[in-house]
N, CA, C and O atoms as a GROMACS GRO file, in nm:
protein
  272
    1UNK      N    1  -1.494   0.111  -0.921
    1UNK     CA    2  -1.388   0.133  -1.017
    1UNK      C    3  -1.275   0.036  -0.986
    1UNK      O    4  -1.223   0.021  -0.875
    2UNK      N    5  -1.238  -0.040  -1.117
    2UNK     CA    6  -1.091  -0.117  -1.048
    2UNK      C    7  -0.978  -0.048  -1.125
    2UNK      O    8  -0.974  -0.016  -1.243
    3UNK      N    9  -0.899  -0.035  -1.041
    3UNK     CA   10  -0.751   0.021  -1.093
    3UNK      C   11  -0.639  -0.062  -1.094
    3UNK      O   12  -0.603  -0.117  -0.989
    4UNK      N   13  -0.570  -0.079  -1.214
    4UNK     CA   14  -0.511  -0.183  -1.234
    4UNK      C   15  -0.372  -0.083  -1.250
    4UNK      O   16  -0.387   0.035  -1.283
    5UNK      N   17  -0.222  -0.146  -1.221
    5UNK     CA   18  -0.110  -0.108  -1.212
    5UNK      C   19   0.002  -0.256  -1.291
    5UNK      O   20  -0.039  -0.372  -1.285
    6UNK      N   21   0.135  -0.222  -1.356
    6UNK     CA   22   0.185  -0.328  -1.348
    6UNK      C   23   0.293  -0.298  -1.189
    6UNK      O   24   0.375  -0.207  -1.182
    7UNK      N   25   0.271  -0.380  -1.098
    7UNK     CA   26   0.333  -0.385  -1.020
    7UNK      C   27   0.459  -0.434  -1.020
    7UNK      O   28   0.511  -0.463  -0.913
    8UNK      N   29   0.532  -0.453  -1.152
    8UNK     CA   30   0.666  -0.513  -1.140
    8UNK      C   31   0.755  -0.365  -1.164
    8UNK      O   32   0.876  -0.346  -1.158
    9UNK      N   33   0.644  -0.270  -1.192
    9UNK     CA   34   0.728  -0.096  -1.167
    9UNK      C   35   0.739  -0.061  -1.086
    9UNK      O   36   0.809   0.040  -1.077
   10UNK      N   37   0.691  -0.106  -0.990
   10UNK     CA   38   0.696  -0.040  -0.848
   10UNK      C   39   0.795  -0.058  -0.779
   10UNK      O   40   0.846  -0.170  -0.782
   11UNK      N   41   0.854   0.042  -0.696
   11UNK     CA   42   0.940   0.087  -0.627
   11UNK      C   43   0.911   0.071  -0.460
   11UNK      O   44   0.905   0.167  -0.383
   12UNK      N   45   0.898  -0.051  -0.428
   12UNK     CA   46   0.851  -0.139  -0.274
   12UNK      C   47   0.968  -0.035  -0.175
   12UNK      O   48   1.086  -0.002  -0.180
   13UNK      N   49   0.819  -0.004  -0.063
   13UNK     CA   50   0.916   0.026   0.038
   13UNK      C   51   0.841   0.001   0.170
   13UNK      O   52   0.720  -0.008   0.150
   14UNK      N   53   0.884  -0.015   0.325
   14UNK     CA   54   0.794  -0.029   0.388
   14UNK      C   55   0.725   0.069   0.456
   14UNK      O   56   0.780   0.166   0.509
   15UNK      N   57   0.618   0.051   0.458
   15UNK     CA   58   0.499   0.155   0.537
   15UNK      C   59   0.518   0.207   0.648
   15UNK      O   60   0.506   0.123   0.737
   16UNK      N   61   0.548   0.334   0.696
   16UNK     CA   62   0.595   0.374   0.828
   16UNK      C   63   0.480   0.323   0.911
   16UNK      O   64   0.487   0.362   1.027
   17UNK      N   65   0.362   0.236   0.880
   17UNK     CA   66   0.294   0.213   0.974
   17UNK      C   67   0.305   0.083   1.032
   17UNK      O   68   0.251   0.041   1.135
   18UNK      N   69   0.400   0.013   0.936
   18UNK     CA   70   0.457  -0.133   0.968
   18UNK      C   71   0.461  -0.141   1.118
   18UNK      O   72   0.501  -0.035   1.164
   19UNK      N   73   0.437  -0.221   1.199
   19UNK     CA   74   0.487  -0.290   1.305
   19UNK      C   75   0.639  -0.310   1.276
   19UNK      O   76   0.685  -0.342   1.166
   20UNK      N   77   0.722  -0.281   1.412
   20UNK     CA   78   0.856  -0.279   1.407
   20UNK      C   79   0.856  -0.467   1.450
   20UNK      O   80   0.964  -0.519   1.476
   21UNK      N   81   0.750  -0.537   1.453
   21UNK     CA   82   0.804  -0.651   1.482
   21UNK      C   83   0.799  -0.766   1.358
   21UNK      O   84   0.839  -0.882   1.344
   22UNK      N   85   0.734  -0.676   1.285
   22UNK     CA   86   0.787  -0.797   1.139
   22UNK      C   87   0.722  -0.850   1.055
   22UNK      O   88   0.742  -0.881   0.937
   23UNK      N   89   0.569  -0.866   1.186
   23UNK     CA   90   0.472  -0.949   1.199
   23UNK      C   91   0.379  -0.919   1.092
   23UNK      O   92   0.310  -1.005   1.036
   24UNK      N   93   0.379  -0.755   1.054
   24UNK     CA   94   0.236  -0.669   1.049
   24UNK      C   95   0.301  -0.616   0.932
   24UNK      O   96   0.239  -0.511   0.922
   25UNK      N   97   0.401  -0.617   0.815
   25UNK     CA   98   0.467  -0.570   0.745
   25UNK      C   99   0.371  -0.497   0.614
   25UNK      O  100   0.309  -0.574   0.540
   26UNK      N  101   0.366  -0.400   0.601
   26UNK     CA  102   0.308  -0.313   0.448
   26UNK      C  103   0.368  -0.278   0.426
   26UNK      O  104   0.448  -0.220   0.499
   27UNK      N  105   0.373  -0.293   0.273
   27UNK     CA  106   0.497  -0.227   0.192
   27UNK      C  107   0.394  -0.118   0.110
   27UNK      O  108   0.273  -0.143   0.114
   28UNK      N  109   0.437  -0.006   0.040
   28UNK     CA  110   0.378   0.072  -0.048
   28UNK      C  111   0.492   0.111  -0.138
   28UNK      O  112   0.608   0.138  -0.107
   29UNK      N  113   0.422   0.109  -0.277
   29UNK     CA  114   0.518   0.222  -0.371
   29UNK      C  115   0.461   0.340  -0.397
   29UNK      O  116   0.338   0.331  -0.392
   30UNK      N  117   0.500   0.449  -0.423
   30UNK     CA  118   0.459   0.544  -0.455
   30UNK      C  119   0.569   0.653  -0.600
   30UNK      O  120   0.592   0.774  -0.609
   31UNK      N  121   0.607   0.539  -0.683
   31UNK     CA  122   0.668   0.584  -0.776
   31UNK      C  123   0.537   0.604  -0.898
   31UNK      O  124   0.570   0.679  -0.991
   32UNK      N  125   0.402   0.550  -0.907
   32UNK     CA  126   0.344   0.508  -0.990
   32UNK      C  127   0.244   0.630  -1.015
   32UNK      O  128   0.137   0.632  -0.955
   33UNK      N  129   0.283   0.742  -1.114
   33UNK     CA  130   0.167   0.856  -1.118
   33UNK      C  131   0.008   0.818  -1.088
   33UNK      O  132  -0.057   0.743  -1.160
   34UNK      N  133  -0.039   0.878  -0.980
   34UNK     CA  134  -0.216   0.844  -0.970
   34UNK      C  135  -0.204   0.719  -0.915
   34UNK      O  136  -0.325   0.704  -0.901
   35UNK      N  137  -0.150   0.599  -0.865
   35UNK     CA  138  -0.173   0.491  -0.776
   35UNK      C  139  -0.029   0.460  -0.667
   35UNK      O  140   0.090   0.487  -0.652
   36UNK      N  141  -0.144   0.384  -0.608
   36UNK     CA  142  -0.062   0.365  -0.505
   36UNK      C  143  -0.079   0.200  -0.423
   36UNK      O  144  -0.143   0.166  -0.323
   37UNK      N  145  -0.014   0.144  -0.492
   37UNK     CA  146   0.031  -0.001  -0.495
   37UNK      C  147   0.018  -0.046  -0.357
   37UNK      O  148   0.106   0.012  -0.293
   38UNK      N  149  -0.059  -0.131  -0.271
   38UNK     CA  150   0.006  -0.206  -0.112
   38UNK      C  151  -0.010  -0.326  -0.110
   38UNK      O  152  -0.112  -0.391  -0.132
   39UNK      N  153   0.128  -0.370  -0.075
   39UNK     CA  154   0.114  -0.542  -0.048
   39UNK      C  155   0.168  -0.565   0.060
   39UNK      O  156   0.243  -0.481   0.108
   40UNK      N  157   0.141  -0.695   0.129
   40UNK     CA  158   0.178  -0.803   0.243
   40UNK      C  159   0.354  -0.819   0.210
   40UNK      O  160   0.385  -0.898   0.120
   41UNK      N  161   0.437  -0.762   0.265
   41UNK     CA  162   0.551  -0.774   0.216
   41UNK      C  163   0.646  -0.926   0.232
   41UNK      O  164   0.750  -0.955   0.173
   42UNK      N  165   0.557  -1.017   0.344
   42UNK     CA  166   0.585  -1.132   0.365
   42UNK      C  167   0.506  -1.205   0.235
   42UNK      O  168   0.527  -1.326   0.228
   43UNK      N  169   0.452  -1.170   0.171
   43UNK     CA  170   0.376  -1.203   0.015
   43UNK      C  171   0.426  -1.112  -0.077
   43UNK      O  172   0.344  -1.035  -0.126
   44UNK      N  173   0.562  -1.103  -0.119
   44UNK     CA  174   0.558  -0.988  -0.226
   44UNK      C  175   0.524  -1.054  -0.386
   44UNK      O  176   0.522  -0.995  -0.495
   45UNK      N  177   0.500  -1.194  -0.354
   45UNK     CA  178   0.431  -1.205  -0.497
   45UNK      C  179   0.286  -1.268  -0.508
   45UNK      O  180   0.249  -1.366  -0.573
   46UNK      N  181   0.208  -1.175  -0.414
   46UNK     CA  182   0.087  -1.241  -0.366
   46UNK      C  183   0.012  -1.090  -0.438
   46UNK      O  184   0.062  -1.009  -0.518
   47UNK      N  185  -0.128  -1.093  -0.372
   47UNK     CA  186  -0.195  -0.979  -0.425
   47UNK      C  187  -0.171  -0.832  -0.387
   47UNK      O  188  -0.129  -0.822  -0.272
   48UNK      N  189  -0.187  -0.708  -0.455
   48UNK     CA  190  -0.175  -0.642  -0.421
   48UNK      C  191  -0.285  -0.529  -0.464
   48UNK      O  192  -0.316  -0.506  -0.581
   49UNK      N  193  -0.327  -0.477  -0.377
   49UNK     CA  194  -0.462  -0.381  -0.335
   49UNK      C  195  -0.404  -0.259  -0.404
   49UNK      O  196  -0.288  -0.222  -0.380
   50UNK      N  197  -0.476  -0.202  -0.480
   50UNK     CA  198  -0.454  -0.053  -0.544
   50UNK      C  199  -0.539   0.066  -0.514
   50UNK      O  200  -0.658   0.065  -0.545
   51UNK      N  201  -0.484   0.165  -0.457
   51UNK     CA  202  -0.585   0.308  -0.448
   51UNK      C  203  -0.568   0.332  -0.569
   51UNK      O  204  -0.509   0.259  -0.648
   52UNK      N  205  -0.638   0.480  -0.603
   52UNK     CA  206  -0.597   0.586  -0.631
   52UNK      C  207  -0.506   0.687  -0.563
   52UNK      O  208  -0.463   0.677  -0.448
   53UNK      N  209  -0.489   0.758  -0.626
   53UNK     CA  210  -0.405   0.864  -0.528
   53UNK      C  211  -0.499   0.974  -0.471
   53UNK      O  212  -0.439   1.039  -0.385
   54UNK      N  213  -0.600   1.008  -0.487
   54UNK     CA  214  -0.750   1.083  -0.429
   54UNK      C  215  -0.782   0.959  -0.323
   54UNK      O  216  -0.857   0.981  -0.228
   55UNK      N  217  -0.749   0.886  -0.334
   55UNK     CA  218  -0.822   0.754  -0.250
   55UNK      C  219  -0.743   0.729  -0.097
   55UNK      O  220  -0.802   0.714   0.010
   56UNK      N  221  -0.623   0.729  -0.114
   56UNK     CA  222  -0.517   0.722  -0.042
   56UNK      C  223  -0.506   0.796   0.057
   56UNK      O  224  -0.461   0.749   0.161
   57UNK      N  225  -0.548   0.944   0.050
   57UNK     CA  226  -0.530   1.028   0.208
   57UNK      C  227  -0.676   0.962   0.265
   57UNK      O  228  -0.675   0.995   0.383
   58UNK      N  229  -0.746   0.919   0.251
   58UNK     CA  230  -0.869   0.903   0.333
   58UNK      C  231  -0.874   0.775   0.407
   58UNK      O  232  -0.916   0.738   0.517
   59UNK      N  233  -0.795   0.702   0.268
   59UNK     CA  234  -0.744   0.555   0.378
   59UNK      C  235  -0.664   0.556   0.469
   59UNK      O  236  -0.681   0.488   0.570
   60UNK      N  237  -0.551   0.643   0.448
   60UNK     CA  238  -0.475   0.661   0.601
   60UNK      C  239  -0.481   0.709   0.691
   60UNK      O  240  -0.413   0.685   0.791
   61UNK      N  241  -0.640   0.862   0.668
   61UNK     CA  242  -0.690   0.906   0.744
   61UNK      C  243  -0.771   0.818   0.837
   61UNK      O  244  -0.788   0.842   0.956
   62UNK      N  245  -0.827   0.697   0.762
   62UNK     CA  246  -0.902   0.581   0.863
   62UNK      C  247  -0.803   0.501   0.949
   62UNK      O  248  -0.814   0.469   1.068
   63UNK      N  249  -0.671   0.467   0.835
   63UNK     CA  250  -0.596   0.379   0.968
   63UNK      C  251  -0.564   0.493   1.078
   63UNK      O  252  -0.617   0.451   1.181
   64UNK      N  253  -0.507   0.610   1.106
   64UNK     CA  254  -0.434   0.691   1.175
   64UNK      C  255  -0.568   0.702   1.287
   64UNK      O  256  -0.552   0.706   1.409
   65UNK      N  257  -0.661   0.703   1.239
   65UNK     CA  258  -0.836   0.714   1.332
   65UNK      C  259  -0.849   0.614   1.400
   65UNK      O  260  -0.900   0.620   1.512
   66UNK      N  261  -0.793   0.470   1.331
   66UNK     CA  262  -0.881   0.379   1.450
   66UNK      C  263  -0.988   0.296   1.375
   66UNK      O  264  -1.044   0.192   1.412
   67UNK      N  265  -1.005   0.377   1.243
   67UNK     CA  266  -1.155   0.321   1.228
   67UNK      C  267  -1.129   0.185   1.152
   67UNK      O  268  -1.230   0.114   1.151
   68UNK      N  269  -1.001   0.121   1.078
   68UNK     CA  270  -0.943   0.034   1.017
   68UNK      C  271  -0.866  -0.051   1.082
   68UNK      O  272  -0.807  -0.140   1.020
   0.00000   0.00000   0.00000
């Protein structure tokens, strides 16, 4: 399935999982009913990867695991 968003609605913020050094920066919005927007915030006009919002707890369940 591809899920498409206009990302110029989005409401950028950074990812509490960011690295505090700068290096490692994710931004997410989560203003967007049912998606959930992430980009390279050192690229904010580069690509940006879209969940779902069903999609989203399982991906952070993988980063918080280790397995990502």
């Amino acid at each position: 399935m591809r899920l498409m968003c206009d990302s110029g609605k989005a409401s950028w913020r950074k990812s509490s999982y960011s690295g505090s050094d700068n290096n490692n920066c994710v931004e997410v919005a989560d203003n967007l009913p049912g998606l959930i927007p992430v980009r390279d915030s050192k690229r904010p006009s580069g690509p940006v990867v879209v969940f779902s919002a069903e999609g989203w707890g399982p991906f952070v369940a993988a980063v918080r695991g280790g397995r990502l």
